[in-house]
C-alpha positions as CSV (number, residue, x, y, z in Angstrom):
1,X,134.2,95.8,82.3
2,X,133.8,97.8,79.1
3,X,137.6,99.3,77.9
4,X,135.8,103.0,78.0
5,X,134.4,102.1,82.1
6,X,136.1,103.8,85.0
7,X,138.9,101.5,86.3
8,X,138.6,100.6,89.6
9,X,140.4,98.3,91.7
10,X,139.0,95.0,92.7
11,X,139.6,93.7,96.0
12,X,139.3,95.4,99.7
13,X,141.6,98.1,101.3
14,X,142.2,98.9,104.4
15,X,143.4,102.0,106.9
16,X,144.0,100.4,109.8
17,X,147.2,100.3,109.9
18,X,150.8,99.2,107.6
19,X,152.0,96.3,106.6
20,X,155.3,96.3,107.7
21,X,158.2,95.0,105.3
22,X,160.5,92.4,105.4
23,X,164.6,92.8,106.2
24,X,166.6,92.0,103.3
25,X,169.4,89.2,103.6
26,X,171.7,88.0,100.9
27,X,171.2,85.3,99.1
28,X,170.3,83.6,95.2
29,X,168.4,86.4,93.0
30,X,167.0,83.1,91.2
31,X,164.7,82.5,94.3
32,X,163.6,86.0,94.8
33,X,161.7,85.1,97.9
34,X,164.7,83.6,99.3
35,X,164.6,86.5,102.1
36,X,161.8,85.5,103.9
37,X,161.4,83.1,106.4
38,X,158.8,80.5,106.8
39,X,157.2,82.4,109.4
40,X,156.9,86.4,107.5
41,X,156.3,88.2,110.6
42,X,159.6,87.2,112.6
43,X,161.1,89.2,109.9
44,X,159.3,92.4,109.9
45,X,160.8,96.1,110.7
46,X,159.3,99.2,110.8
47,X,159.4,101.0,108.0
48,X,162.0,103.8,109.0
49,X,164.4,101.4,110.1
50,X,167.4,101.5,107.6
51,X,167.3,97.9,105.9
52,X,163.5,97.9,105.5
53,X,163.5,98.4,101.6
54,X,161.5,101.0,101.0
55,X,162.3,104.2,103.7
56,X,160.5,106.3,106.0
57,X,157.2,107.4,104.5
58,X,157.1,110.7,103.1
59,X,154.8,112.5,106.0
60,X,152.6,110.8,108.7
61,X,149.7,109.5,108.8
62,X,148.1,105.6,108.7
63,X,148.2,104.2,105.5
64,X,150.3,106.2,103.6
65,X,153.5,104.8,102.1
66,X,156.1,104.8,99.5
67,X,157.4,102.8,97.0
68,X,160.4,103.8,95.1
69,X,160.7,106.7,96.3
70,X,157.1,108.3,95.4
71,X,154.7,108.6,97.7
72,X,151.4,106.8,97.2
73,X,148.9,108.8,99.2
74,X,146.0,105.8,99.8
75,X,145.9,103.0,102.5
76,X,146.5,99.9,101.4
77,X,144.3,96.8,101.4
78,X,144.3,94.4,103.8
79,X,147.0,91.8,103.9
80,X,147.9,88.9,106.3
81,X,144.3,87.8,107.6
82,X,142.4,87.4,105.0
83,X,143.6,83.9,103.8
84,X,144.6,80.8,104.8
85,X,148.5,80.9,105.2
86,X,148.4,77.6,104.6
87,X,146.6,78.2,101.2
88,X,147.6,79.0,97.6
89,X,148.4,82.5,97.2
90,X,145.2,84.6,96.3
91,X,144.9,87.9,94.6
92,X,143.2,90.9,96.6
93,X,143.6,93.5,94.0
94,X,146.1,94.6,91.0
95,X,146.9,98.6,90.5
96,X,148.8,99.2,87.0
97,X,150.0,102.9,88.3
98,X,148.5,103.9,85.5
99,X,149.2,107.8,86.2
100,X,152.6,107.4,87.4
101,X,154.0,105.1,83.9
102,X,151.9,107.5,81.9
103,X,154.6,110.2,82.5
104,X,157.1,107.7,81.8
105,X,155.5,106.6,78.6
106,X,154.5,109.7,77.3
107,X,150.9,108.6,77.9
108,X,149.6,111.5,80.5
109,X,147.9,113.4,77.8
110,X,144.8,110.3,77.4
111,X,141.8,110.9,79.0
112,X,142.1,107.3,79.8
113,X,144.5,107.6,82.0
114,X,144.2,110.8,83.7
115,X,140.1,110.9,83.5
116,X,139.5,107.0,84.2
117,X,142.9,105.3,85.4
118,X,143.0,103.1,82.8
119,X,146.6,102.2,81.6
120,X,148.3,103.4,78.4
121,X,151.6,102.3,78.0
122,X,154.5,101.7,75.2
123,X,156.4,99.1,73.9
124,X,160.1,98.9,74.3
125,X,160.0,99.8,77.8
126,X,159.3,99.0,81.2
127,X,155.9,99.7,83.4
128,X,155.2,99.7,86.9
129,X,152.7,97.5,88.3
130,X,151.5,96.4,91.7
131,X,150.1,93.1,92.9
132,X,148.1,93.1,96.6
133,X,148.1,89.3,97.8
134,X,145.4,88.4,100.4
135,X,148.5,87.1,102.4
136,X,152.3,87.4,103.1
137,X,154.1,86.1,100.0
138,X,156.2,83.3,101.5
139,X,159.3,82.8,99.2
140,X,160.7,79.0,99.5
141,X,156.8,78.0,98.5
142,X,155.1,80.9,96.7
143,X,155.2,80.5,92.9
144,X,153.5,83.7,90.8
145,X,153.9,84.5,86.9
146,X,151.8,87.1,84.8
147,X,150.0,85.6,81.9
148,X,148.9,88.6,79.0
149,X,146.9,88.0,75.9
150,X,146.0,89.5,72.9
151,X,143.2,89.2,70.6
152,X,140.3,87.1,70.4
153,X,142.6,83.3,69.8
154,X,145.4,84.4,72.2
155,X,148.4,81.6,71.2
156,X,151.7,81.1,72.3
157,X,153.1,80.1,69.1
158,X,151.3,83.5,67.6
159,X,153.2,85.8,70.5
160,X,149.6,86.9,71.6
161,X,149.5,84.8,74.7
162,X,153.0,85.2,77.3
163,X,153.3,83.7,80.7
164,X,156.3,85.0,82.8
165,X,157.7,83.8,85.9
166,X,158.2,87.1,88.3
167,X,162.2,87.1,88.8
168,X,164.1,88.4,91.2
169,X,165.4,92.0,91.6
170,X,168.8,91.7,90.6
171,X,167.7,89.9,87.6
172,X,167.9,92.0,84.2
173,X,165.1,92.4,82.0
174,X,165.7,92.3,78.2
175,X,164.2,94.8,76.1
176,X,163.3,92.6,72.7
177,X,161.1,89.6,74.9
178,X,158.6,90.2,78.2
179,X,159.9,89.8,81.5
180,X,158.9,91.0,84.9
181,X,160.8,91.2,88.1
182,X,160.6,92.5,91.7
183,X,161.4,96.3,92.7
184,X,160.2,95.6,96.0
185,X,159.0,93.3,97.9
186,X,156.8,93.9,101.7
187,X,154.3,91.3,102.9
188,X,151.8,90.5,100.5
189,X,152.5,93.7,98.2
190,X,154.4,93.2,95.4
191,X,156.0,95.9,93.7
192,X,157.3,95.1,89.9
193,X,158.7,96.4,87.0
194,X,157.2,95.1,83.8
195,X,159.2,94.7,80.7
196,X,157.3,95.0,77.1
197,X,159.0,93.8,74.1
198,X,159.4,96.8,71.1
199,X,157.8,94.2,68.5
200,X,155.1,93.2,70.8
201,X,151.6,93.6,69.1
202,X,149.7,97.0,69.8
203,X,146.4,97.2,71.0
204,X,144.2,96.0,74.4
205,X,146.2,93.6,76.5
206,X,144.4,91.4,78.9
207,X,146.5,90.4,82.4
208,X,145.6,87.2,84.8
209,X,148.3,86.4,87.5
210,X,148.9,83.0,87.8
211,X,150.2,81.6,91.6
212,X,150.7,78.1,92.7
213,X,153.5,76.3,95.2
214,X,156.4,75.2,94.2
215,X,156.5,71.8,94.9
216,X,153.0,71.4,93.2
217,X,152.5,72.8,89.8
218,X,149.0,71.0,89.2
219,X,147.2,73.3,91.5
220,X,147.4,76.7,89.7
221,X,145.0,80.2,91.7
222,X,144.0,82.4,88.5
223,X,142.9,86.1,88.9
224,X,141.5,87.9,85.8
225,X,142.0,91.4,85.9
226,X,138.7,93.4,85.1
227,X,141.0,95.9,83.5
228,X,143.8,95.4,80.5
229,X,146.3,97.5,79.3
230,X,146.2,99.5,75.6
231,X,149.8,98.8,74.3
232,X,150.7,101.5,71.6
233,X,153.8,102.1,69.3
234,X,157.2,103.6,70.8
235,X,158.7,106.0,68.6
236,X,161.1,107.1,71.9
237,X,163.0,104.1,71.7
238,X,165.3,103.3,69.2
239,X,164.0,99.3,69.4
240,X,160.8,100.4,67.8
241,X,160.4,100.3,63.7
242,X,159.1,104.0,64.2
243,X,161.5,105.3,66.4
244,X,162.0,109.1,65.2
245,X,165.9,110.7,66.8
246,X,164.2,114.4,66.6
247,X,162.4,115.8,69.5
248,X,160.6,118.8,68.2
249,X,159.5,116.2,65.4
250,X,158.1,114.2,68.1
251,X,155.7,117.0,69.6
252,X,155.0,117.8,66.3
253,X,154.1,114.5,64.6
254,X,153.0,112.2,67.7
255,X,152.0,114.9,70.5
256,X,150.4,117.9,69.3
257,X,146.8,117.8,68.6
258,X,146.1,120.6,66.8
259,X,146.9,121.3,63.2
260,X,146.1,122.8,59.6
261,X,145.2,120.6,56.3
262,X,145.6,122.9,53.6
263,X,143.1,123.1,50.4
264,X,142.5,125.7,47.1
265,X,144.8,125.5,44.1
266,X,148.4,125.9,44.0
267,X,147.8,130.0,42.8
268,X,145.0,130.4,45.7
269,X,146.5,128.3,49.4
270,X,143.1,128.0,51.9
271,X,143.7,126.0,55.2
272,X,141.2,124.5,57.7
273,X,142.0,124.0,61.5
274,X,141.6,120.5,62.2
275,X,141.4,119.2,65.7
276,X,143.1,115.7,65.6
277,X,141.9,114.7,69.2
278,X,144.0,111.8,69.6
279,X,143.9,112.3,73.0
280,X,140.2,112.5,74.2
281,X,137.7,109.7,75.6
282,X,137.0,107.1,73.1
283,X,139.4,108.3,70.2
284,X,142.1,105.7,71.6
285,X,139.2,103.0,72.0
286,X,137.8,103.6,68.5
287,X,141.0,103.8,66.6
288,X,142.3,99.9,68.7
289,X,138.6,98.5,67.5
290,X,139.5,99.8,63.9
291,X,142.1,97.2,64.2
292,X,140.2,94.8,65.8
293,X,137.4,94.8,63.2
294,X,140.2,94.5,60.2
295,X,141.5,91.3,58.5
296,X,144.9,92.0,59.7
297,X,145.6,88.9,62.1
298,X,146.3,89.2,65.6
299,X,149.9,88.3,65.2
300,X,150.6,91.0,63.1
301,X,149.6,93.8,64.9
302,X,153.3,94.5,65.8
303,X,154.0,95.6,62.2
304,X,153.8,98.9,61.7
305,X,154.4,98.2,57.8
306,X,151.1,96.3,58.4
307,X,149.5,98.3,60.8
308,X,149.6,101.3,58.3
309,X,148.3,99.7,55.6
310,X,145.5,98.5,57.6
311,X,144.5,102.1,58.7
312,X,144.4,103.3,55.1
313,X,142.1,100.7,54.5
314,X,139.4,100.7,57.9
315,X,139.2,104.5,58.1
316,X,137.2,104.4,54.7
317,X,134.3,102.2,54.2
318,X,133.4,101.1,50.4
319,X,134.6,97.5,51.6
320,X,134.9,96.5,54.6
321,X,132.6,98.4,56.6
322,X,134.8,101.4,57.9
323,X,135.0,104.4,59.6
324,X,134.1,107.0,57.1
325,X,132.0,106.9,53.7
326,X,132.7,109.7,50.7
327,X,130.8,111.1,49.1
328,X,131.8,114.1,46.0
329,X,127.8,113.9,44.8
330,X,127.2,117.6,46.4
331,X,124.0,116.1,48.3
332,X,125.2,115.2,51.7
333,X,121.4,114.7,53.0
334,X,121.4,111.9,55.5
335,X,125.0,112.9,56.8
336,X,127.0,115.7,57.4
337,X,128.7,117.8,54.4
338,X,132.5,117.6,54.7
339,X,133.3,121.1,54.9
340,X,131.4,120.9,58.5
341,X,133.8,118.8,60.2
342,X,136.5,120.7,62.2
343,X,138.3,117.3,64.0
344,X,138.1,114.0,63.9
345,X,136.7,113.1,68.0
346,X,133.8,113.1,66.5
347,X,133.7,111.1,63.6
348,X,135.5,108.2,65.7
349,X,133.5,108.5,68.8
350,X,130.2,108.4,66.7
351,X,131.4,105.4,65.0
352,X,132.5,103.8,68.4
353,X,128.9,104.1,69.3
354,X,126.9,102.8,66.2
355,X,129.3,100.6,64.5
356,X,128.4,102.1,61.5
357,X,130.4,104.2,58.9
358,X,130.1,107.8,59.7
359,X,128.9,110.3,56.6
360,X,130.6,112.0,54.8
361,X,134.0,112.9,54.0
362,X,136.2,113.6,51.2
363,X,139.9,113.8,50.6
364,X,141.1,116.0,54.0
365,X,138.3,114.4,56.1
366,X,140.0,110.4,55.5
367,X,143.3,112.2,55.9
368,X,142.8,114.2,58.8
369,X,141.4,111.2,61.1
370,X,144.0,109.2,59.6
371,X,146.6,112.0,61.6
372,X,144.4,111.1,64.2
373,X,144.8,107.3,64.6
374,X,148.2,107.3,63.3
375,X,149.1,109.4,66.2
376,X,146.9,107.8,68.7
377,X,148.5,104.3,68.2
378,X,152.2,106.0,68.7
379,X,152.7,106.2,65.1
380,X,154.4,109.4,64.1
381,X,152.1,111.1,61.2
382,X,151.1,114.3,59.1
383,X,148.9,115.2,56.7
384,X,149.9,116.4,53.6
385,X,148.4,118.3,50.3
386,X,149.3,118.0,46.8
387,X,148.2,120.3,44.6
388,X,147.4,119.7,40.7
389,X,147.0,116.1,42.0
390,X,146.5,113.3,39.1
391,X,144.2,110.1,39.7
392,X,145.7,107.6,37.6
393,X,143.1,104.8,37.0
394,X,144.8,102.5,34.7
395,X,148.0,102.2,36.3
396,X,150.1,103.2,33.4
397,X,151.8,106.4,35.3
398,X,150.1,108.8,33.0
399,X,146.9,111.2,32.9
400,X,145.5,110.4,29.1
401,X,143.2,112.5,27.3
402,X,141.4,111.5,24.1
403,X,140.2,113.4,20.7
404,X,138.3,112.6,17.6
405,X,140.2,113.1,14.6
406,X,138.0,116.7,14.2
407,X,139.9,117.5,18.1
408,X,137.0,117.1,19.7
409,X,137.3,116.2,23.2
410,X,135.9,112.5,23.8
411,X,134.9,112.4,27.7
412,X,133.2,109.1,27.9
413,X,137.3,107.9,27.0
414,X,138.8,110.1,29.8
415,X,139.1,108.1,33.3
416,X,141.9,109.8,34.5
417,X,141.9,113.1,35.9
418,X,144.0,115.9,38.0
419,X,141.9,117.1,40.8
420,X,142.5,120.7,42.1
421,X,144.2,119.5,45.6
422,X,144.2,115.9,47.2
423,X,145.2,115.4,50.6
424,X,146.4,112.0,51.8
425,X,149.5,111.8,54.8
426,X,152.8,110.2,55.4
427,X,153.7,108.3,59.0
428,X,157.5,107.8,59.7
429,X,159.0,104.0,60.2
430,X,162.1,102.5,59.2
431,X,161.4,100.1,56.2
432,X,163.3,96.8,56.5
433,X,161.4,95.4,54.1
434,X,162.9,97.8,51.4
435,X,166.6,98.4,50.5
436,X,169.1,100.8,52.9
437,X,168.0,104.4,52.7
438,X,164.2,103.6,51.8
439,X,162.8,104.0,55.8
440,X,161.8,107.2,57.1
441,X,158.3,108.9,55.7
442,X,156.0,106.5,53.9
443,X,152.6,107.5,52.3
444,X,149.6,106.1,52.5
445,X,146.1,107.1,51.4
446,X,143.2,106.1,53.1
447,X,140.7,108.2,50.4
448,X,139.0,105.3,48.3
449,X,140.6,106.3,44.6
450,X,141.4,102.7,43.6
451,X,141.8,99.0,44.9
452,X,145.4,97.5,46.0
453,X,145.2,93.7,46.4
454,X,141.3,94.2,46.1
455,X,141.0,96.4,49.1
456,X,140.7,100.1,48.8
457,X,143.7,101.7,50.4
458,X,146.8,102.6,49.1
459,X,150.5,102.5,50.8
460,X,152.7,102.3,52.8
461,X,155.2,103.5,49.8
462,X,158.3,105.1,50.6
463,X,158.7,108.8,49.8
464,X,162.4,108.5,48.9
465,X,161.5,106.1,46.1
466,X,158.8,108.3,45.0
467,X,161.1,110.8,44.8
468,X,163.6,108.8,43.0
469,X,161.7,107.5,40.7
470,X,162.0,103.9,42.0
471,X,158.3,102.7,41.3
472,X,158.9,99.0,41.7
473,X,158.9,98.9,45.7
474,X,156.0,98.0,47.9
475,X,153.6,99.4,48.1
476,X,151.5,101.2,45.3
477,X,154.3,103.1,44.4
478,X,152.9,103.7,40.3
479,X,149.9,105.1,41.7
480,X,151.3,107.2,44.1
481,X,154.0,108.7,42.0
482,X,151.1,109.1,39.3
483,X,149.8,111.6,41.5
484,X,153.0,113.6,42.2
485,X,154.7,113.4,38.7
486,X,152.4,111.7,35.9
487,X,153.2,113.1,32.3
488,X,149.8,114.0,30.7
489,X,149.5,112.3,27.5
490,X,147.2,113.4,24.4
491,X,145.5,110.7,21.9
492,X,143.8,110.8,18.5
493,X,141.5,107.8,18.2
494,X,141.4,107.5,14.7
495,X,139.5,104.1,14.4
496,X,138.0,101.8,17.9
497,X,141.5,100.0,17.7
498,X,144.1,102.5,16.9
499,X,145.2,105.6,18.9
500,X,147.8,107.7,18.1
501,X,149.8,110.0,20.3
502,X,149.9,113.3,19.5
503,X,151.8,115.5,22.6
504,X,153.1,114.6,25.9
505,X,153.0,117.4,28.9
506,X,155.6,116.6,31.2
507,X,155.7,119.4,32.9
508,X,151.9,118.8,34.2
């Protein structure tokens, strides 16, 4: 099923009547099926008696129940006939609840979700999900675990493949590794909560479950689900390298879809609205297959340091084949001229389509849809303009101009140059790959200026060292602080080998 397809679920329901759950008895939370007797039904009550687990049903009607509390308004499938008791445990159909752990996540903005059902949910936190079994789960001989994987070469070793044994309700899930356990338990439904590590890798998730008896673990019943998860960055929890305390900073910078990207000079400020989208069909699935289509390995998608640096590289195209190509010729035919473009759903969703980069864009186009996929992913991010902007070429931290020894301007010597405005953005994370007091905003550029490490992107590089000075920390920190504070330096060449300097601008 394509990632962009309608989710539905697979396997049969029913309205012909409930399920009734199981009485609860005491006993080891190791073996959480430990309640139920060999023979399920001997243990069923109705589901307003007061040690079902799970209440009296919100209003009447067949096929209408609740679990935790919430009301689920749709019959459930068929359970109990429809397999061999005697048989491994099958699947009859997997719901992910995608609406209800959208709220929860801070997810219920996606079209996905609300527009398609398909499941959007963040690291560092828990999720619901739900797990139909074509029979009665029979606990002293029913063995099921959740197998996901990520990436093309899902491994173990690589933390893209995890297989979890289900544990028992009273069991407590961990917040920095997987784990899954029961919230309730009625028949063959399975109601569980879902742990998700806040380093996990961020992207499309697949999900099998995995059952087998106990006493015979060569016989294993897999059931693909048609429909994975998108796993994105948390910057609610504090677990997360782009956690961000402010809430008003988290509308802002993650949330809000709306903003300006401001142009002109410094004397003469012009805006443009600029629709970041981040929540409309296919933005989410374009900015993921961004990822996919990078060299950043599979493994490393949990880095945000990495993840960054990646984005400033895919959302332009000179090497790699990306999202957007530039263009600063002033003849746009075959494309669309830059000032056109009001968002960024576009640009991504046409891309999505054809594969191919989308034309054109200049400075606050690559910075605007780099808002947008920043913010998709979970990444908190702005765009920012700096005005009087220098484009060091040579790395040296200076703009240099050069003159004859008659003052004549020599242009065909002159690579660097100070551009009117240049818009590029900053993303917040926590840096602990820098020393204390480094994390917080980072820039990065995604406009191709100039190669880092043979790519064309530049960042992350902390904005307190650029501040400071400190142009020794990763990444591309001389180039970066070039543009902010480079003195402008002017040479005499008075032979091919000898230049002398004659004034140094440091005020810019």
């Amino acid at each position: 099923m394509s990632r962009s397809a309608r989710y539905t679920l697979s396997g049969s329901s029913s309205s012909s009547g409930r399920v009734q759950p199981g009485r609860t008895q005491s006993g080891s939370s190791a073996d959480w099926f430990s309640s139920w007797s060999r023979r399920p039904a001997e243990t069923f009550k109705p589901l307003d008696s007061p040690d079902s687990g799970l209440g009296s049903p919100s209003r009447g009607g067949t096929g209408i129940f609740s679990c935790c509390g919430v009301p689920v308004n749709k019959p459930r499938p068929t359970i109990g006939s429809g397999q061999d008791q005697s048989a491994i445990l099958e699947v009859a159909s997997v719901d992910w609840e995608a609406v209800i752990n959208a709220t929860d996540h801070h997810t219920d903005q996606f079209d996905a979700v609300m527009d398609h059902q398909i499941p959007v949910i963040r690291r560092g936190q828990t999720f619901k999900l739900t797990v139909n079994f074509k029979r009665a789960v029979i606990g002293h001989r029913d063995n099921i675990r959740l197998r996901f994987e990520f990436g093309s070469h899902p491994s173990i070793v690589r933390g893209t493949r995890v297989v979890e044994q289900v544990m028992g309700k009273d069991e407590t899930l961990v917040k920095k590794q997987w784990g899954a356990k029961v919230r309730t338990l009625s028949g063959g439904h399975v109601f569980m909560t879902v742990m998700v590590p806040a380093d996990c890798a961020v992207g499309y998730w697949k999900l099998s479950i995995l059952t087998n008896f106990k006493e015979d673990t060569s016989k294993i019943q897999t059931f693909s689900v048609d429909q994975g998860a998108y796993v994105l960055f948390n910057p609610w929890v504090k677990e997360d390298i782009v956690y961000l305390e402010n809430e008003k900073d988290l509308k802002e910078y993650v949330l809000n879809d709306m903003g300006k990207i401001y142009c002109g000079t410094d004397k003469r400020l012009r805006s443009r609205a600029w629709n970041y989208g981040q929540f409309e069909d296919g933005v989410l699935e374009a900015a993921v297959q961004l990822l996919d289509n990078s060299r950043l390995d599979a493994s490393a998608r949990g880095n945000a340091i990495k993840v960054v640096r990646t984005i400033s590289a895919v959302v332009n195209a000179p090497d790699d084949n990306g999202l957007l190509e530039g263009n600063w010729s002033g003849n746009y035919e075959g494309g669309t001229p830059p000032t056109q473009w009001q968002g960024s759903v576009q640009i991504l969703t046409e891309w999505l389509k054809t594969g191919v980069p989308v034309r054109y864009g200049q400075c606050w186009v690559f910075s605007g849809v780099t808002t947008t996929v920043l913010r998709a992913l979970g990444i908190p991010g702005r765009s920012v303009t700096n005005f009087a902007s220098a484009h060091d070429t040579n790395a040296n931290i200076t703009i240099d101009y050069h003159y004859s020894e008659t003052y004549e301007k020599l242009e065909d010597m002159d690579v660097d140059s100070i551009w009117n405005f240049h818009v590029w953005n900053e993303c917040w994370m926590d840096r602990p790959d820098l020393p204390a007091g480094h994390g917080g905003w980072q820039a990065i550029d995604a406009t191709p200026q100039e190669t880092s490490e043979g790519v064309y992107r530049a960042g992350p590089c902390s904005v307190a060292a650029i501040r400071k000075g400190e142009v020794g920390f990763q990444y591309d920190a001389p180039f970066i602080f070039a543009e902010v504070n480079a003195d402008i330096v002017h040479w005499m060449c008075e032979s091919e080998n000898s230049l002398v300097k004659l004034e140094v601008d440091c005020k810019g």
